[in-house]
N, C-alpha and C positions, 0 to 999 in steps of 0.2 A: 235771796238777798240781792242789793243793790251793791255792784261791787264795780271800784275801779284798777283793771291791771296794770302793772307797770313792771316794765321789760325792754329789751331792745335788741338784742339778737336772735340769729335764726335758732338757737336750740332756746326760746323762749316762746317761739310761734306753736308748739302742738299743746302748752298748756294754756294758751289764749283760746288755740281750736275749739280745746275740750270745756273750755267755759262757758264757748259762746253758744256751745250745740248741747249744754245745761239745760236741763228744761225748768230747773227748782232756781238758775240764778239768772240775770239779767248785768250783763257787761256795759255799765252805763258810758265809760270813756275808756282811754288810755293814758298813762302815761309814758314817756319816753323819752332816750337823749336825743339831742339838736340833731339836726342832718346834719351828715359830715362828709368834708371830700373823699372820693374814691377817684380808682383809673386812670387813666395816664393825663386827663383832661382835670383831673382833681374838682370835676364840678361835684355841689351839694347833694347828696344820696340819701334818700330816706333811711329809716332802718327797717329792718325784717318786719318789723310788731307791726309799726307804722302804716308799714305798705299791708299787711295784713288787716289792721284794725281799718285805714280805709277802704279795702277791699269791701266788707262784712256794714262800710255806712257808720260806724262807730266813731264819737268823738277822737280827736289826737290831741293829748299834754305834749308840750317839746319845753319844759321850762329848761332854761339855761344853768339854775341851781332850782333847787327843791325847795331853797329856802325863799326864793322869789314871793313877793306881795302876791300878784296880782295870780300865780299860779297857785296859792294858797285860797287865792278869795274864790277860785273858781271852783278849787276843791269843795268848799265849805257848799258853796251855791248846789253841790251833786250832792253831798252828804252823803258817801256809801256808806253801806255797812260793813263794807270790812274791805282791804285794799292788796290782792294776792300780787306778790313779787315772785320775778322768776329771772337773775341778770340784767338787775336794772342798768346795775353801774353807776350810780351816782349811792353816798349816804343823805338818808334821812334826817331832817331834823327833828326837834322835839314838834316842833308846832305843827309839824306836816302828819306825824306819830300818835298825833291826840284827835286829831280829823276824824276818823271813823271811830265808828262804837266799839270794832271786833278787832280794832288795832289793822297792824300790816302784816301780811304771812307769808313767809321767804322758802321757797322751793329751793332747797343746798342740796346740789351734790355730792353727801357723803352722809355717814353716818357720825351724826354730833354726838358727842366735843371732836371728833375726828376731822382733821383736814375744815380746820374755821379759814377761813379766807378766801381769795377771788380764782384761786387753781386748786380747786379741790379733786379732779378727776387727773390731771397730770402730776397732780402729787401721789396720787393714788397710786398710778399706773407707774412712777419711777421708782417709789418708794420701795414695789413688789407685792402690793396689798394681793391677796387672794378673793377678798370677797369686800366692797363697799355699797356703797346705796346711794339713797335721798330720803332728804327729812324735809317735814314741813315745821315750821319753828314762827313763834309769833317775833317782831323786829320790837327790839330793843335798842339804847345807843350803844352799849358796845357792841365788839365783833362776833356776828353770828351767836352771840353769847344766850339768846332768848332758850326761855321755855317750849319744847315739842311738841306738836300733837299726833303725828305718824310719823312712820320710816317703813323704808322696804329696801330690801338686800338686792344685792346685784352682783352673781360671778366674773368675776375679772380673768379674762381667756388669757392663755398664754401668747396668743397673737395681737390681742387685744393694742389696737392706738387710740391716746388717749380719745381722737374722737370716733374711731368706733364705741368706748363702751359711752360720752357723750351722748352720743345719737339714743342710743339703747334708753339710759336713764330721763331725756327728755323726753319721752315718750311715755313709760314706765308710770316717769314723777308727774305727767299730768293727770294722770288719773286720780295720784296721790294726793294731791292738789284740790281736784273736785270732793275727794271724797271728805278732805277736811272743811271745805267749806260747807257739804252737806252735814256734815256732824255741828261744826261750830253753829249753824244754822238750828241746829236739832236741840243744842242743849246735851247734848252727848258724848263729845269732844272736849276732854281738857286737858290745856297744854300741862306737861311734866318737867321741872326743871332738870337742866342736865347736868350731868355728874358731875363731880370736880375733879375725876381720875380721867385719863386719856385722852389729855388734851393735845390738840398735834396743831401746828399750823400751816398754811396754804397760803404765803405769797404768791403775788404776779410772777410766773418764770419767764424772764428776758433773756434778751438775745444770747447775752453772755455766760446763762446759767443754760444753754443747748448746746454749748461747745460741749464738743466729745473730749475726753482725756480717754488715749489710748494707754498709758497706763495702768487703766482702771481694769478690771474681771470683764469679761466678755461680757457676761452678764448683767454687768450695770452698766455698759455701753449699748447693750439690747433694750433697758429699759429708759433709759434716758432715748433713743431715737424712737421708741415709741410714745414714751411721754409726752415729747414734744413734737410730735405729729398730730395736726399738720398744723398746729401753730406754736411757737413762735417758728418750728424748724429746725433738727439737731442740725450744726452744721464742722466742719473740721474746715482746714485752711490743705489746700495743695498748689503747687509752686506759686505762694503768696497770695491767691486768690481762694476767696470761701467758695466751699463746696457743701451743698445743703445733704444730708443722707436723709432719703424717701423713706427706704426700706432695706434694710437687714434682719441676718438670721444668725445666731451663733453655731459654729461648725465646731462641734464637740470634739472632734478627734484629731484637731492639727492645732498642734501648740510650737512648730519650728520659727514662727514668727514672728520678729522681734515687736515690741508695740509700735507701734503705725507703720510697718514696712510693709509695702504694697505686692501682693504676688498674683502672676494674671497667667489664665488659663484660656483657653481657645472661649469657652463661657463663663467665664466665672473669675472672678475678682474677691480678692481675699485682703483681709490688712488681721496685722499683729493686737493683740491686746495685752493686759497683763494676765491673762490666763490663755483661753483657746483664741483660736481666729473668730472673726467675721467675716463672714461671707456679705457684700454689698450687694442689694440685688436692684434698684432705684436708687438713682442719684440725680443734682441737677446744679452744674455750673454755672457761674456767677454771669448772670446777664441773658441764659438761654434759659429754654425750656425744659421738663422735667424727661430723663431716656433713661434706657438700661444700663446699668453701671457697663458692661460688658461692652455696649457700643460708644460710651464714654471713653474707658481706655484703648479700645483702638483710634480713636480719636488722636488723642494726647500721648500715645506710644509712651508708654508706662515704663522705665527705666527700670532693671532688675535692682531689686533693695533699693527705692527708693522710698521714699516716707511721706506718709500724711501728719499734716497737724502740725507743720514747721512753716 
């Protein structure tokens, strides 16, 4: 089939790979979002796909909306036959939605109706899910709401951050991807609507939904810092300045700590929860570089009972 993808970050690059080293399809363009500033110079940075689909000699889309004339008319001019998504980031319109014969086919995340939305692998991983996936699901206008035509499971590690199992599923889900195009292609493949039981949802998680509440069970202090690893970045406040936490572990057997009271050992750096401690083992102060919790508090000489998160 004559297919054009659209995507724009780096866990969208291994399903563009696997398209293009297809031998039954032909990647006639891309599409993508605008370049955008990065770096401390804020000049214009392509994206992942971008740089990738030029790499490979492949047309680049960068419409500004989706719903643009002149990015529609260009579409119509390729006429694919079917248009694979994988974190575009932008919604579709209708008129962009009727373009191909085989529709648009969105590589999620998770297992639908599970986790519909744009953090579906951080919702995953905070929630405590034990096992999710990726589906491939034909686009509709509402949210992820389309009909399926594969899914494949993925165990979720107990160390697991959200972009460790990321990495994992982009990979995984490009296969997934191919193989539905070769089916949709076949006559073999048909999307199944999905359930009306188990629907959950996946908002963007922002800044403010990464603060740590030491309050909280060890336990969902462990998963919220892996959640939001490494993006947006769990983070707690210490003497009035954020401090991002990298990496922690919960220390099952010391509960003397009151929630967020800091306790420092020759290696080891501890804070209170509302159940066991954490152990901090990566952290990184407001304005430097990422170091060892350890070489952190001798740093900032760590006051006996003193508290994070104030």
């Amino acid at each position: 089939m004559k297919l054009v993808f659209a995507g724009t970050p780096e866990v969208a690059v291994p399903a563009l790979d696997a398209l293009i080293a297809s031998d039954r399809h032909e990647v006639a363009a891309v599409v993508t979002r605008p370049d955008a500033p990065a770096g401390r110079g804020r000049r214009l940075v392509a994206s992942p796909v971008a740089e990738r689909a030029e790499e490979s000699g492949i047309e680049v889309l960068k419409p500004a909306r989706p719903r643009d004339e002149d990015f529609l008319a260009r579409l119509r001019e390729i006429a694919p036959d079917c248009c694979p998504v994988v974190a575009y980031g932008a919604l579709l319109p209708k008129t962009a939605l009727e373009v191909p014969a085989h529709g648009w086919v969105n590589l999620h995340f998770s297992l639908l109706p599970a986790w519909r939305g744009a953090a579906p692998v951080q919702h995953a991983v905070m929630a405590g899910d034990e096992v999710t996936g990726a589906s491939t699901f034909l686009i509709e206008e509402g949210l992820d709401s389309g009909p399926v035509y594969g899914v494949l499971t993925e165990e979720v590690r107990p160390t697991d951050t959200s972009g460790d199992l990321l990495t994992r599923l982009a990979f995984a889900g490009a296969g997934l991807l191919v193989a539905t195009m070769d089916g949709i292609e076949d006559g073999t493949l048909h999307a199944v609507p999905q359930p009306a039981d188990g629907i959950t949802l996946a908002p963007k998680i922002n800044v403010e939904d990464a603060q740590v509440q030491w309050s909280a069970p060890a336990l969902r202090v462990d998963r919220v810092v892996r959640g939001c690893t490494p993006a947006p970045g769990a983070w707690t406040l210490f003497r009035g300045e954020r401090l991002k936490l990298i990496q922690a572990v919960p220390v099952l057997d010391r509960t003397d700590l009151a929630p967020g009271e800091l306790s420092v050992a020759k290696n080891n750096v501890y804070v209170g929860t509302g159940s066991h401690a954490i152990e901090l083992l990566w952290v990184q102060p407001q304005g430097k570089k990422p170091m060892r919790a350890a070489d952190w508090a001798r740093g900032v000489r760590i006051v006996a009972g003193e508290l994070v998160g104030i």
